[in-house]
VOPAGU-2260 file (C-alpha; in pm, 1 decimal, decimal comma):
REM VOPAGU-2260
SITE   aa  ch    i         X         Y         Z
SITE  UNK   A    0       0,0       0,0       0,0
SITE  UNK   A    1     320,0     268,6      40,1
SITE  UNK   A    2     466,3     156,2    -252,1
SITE  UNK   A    3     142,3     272,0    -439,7
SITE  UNK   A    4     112,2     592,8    -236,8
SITE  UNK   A    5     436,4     679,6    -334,7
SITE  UNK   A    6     375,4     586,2    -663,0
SITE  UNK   A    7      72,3     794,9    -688,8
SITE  UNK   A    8     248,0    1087,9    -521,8
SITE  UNK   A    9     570,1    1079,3    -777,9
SITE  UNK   A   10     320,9    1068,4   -1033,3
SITE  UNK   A   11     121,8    1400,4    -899,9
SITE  UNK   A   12     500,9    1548,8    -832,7
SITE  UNK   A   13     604,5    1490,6   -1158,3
SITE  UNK   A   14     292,1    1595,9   -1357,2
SITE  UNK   A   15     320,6    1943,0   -1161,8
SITE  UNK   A   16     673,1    1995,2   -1275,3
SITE  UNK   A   17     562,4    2048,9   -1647,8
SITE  UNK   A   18     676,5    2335,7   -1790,1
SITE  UNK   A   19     443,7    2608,7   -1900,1
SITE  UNK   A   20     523,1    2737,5   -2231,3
SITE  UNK   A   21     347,1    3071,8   -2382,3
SITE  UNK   A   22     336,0    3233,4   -2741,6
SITE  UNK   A   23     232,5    3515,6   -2870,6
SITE  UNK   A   24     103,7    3398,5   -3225,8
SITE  UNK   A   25     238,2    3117,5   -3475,2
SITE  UNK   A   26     517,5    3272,3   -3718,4
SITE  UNK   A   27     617,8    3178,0   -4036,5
SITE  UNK   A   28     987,6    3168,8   -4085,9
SITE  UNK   A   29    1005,7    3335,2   -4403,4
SITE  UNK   A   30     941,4    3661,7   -4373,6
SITE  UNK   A   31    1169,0    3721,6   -4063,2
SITE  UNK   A   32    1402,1    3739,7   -4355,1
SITE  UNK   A   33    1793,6    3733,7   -4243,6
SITE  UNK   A   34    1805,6    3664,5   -3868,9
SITE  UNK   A   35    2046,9    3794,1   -3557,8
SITE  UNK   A   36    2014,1    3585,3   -3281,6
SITE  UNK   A   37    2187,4    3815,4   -2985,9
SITE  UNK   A   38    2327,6    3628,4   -2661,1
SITE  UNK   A   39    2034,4    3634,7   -2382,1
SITE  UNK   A   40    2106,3    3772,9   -2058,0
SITE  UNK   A   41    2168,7    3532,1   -1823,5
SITE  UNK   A   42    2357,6    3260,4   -1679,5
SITE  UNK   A   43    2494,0    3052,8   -2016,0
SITE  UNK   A   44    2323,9    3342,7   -2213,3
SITE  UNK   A   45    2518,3    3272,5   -2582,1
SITE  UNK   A   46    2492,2    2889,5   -2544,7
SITE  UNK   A   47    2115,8    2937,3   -2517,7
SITE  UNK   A   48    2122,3    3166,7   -2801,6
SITE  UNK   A   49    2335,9    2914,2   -2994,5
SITE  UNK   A   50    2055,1    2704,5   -2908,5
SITE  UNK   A   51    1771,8    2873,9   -3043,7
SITE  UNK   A   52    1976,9    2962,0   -3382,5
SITE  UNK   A   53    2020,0    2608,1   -3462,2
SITE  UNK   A   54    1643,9    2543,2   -3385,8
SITE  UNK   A   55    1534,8    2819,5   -3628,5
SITE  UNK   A   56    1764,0    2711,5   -3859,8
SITE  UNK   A   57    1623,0    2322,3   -3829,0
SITE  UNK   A   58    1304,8    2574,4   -3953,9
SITE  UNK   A   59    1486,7    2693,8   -4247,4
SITE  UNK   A   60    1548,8    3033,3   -4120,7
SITE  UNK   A   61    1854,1    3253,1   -4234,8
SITE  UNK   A   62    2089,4    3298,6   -3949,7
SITE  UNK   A   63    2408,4    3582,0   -3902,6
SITE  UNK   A   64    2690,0    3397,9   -3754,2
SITE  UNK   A   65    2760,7    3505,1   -3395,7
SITE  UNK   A   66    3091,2    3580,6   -3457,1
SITE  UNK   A   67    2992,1    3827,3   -3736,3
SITE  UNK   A   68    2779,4    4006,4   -3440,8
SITE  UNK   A   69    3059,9    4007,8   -3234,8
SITE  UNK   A   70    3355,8    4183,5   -3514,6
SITE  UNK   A   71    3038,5    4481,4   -3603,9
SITE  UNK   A   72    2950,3    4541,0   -3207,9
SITE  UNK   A   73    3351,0    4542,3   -3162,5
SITE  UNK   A   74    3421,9    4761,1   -3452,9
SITE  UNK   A   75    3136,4    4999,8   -3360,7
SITE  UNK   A   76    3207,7    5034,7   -3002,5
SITE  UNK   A   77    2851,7    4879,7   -2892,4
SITE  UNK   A   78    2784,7    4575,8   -2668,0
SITE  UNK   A   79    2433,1    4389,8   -2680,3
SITE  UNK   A   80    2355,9    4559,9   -2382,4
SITE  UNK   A   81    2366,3    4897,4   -2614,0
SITE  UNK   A   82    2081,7    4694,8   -2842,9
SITE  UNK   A   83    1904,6    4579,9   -2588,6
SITE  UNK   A   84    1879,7    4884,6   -2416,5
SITE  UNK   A   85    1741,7    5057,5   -2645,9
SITE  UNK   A   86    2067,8    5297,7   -2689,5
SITE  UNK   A   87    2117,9    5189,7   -3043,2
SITE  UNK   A   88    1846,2    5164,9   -3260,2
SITE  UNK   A   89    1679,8    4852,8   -3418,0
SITE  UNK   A   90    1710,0    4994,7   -3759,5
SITE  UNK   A   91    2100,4    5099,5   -3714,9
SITE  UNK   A   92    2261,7    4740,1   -3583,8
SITE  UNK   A   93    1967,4    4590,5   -3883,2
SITE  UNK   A   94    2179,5    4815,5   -4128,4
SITE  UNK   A   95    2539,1    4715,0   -3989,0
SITE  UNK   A   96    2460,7    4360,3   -3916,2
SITE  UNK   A   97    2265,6    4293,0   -4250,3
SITE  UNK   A   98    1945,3    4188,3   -4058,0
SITE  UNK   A   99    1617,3    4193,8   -4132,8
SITE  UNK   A  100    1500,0    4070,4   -3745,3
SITE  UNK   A  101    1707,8    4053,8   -3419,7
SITE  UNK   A  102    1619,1    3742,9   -3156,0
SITE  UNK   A  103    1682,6    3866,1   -2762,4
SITE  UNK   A  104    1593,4    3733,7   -2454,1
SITE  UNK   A  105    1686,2    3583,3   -2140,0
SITE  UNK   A  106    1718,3    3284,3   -1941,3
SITE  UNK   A  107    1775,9    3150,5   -1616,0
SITE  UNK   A  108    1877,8    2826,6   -1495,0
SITE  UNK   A  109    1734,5    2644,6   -1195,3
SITE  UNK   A  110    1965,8    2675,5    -858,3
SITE  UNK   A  111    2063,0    2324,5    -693,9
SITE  UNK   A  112    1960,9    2523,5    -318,4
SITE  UNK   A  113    2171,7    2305,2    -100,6
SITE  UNK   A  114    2489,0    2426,5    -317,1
SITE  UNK   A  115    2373,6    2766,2    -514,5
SITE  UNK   A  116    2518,3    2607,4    -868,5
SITE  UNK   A  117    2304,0    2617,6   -1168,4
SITE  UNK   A  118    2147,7    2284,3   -1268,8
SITE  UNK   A  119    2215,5    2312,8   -1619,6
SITE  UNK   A  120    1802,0    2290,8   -1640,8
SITE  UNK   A  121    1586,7    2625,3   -1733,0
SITE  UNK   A  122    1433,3    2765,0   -1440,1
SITE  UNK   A  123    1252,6    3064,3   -1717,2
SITE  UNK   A  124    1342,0    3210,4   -2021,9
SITE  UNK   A  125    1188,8    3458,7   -2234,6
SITE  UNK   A  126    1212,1    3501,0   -2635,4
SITE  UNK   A  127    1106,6    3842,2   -2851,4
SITE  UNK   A  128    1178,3    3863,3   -3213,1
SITE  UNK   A  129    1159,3    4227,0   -3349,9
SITE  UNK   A  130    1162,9    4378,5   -3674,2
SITE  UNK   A  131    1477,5    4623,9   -3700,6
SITE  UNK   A  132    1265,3    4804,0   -3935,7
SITE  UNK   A  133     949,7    4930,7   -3717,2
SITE  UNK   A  134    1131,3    4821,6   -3395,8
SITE  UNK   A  135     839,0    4623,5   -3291,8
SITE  UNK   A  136     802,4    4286,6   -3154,3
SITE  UNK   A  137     667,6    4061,2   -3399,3
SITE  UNK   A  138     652,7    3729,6   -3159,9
SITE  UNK   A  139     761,6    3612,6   -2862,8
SITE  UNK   A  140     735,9    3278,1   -2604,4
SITE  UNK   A  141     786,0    3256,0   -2282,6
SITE  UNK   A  142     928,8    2942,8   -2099,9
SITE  UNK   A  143     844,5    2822,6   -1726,9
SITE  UNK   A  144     925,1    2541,8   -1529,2
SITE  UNK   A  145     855,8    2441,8   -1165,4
SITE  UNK   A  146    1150,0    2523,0    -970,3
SITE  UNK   A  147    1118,9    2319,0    -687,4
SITE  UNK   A  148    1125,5    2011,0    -871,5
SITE  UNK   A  149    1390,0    1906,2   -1123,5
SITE  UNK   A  150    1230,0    1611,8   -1271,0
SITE  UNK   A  151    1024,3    1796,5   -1529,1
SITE  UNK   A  152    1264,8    2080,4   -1601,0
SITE  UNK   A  153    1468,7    2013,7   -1935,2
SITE  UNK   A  154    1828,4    2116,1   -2018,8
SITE  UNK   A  155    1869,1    2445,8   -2245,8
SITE  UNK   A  156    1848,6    2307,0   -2566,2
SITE  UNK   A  157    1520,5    2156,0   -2496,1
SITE  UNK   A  158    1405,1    2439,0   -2366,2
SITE  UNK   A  159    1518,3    2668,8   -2657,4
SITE  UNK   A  160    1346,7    2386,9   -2894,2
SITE  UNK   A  161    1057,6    2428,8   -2715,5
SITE  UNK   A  162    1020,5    2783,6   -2713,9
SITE  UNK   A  163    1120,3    2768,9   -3091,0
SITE  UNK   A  164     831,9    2544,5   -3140,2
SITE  UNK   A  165     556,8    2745,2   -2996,8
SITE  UNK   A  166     640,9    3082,5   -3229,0
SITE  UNK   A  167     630,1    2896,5   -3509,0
SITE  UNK   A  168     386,3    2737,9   -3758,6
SITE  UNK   A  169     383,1    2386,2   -3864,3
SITE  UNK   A  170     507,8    2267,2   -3503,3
């Protein structure tokens, strides 16, 4: 009889530790044209970013190598934070970068309490794709998971699928 209360309660646990995962609307890919997918604040930032340009490029979209966005901020004197920040904008870095839309966000990891390290698991992260010619924010997704319990969190690049997934059609 424990054995199936504690069955039943792992179940329960685990069905509460399902992410929740918001869009805005479904997107197509192709008119987001050429694509600049910025590091996101946070801890592990550009390897989430790294993970949501190879998902959007499983999509078919047109990606700007990260290393390309790095050589224009440098030569320019800018840091993301100047884009993101709203000190540059959208239209200029579109212009240098050869961009038609810019991806930004953030993410955060889950904490392992007992220690304070990062899990390696998405506690949140949040997604906006904007058009560097109006400025405005043509999608975005949101990303949640329960942070007191690790067993349905998922790794970055799972999360970055999934968050990839709910923006656009098809999926």
């Amino acid at each position: 009889m424990k054995r199936i209360i504690a069955f039943v309660v792992s179940l329960f646990l685990i069905g509460c530790a399902t992410p929740t995962i918001k869009a805005t609307k479904k997107l197509n890919v192709d008119p987001l044209g050429v694509v600049a997918v910025l590091p996101f604040d946070g801890h592990h930032g550009d390897q989430f970013a790294d993970s949501v340009a190879q998902e959007l490029m499983l999509r078919g979209a047109r990606i700007v190598e990260r290393s390309r966005i790095t050589s224009v901020l440098v030569e320019q004197g800018l840091s993301v934070a100047d884009i993101t920040s709203g000190r540059v904008n959208y239209e200029k870095i579109g212009g240098l970068l050869g961009v038609d839309t810019i991806v930004l966000g953030s993410v955060s990891p889950i904490v392992v309490y007992l220690s304070g390290a990062p899990s390696g698991k998405v506690s949140t992260a949040a997604m906006r794709i904007v058009s560097v010619k109006t400025g405005t924010v043509v999608g975005s997704a949101t990303y949640a998971a329960n942070t007191e319990l690790l067993a349905g969190s998922v790794l970055y690049p799972e999360a970055a699928e999934r968050l990839v997934r709910a923006l656009f059609q098809g999926e």
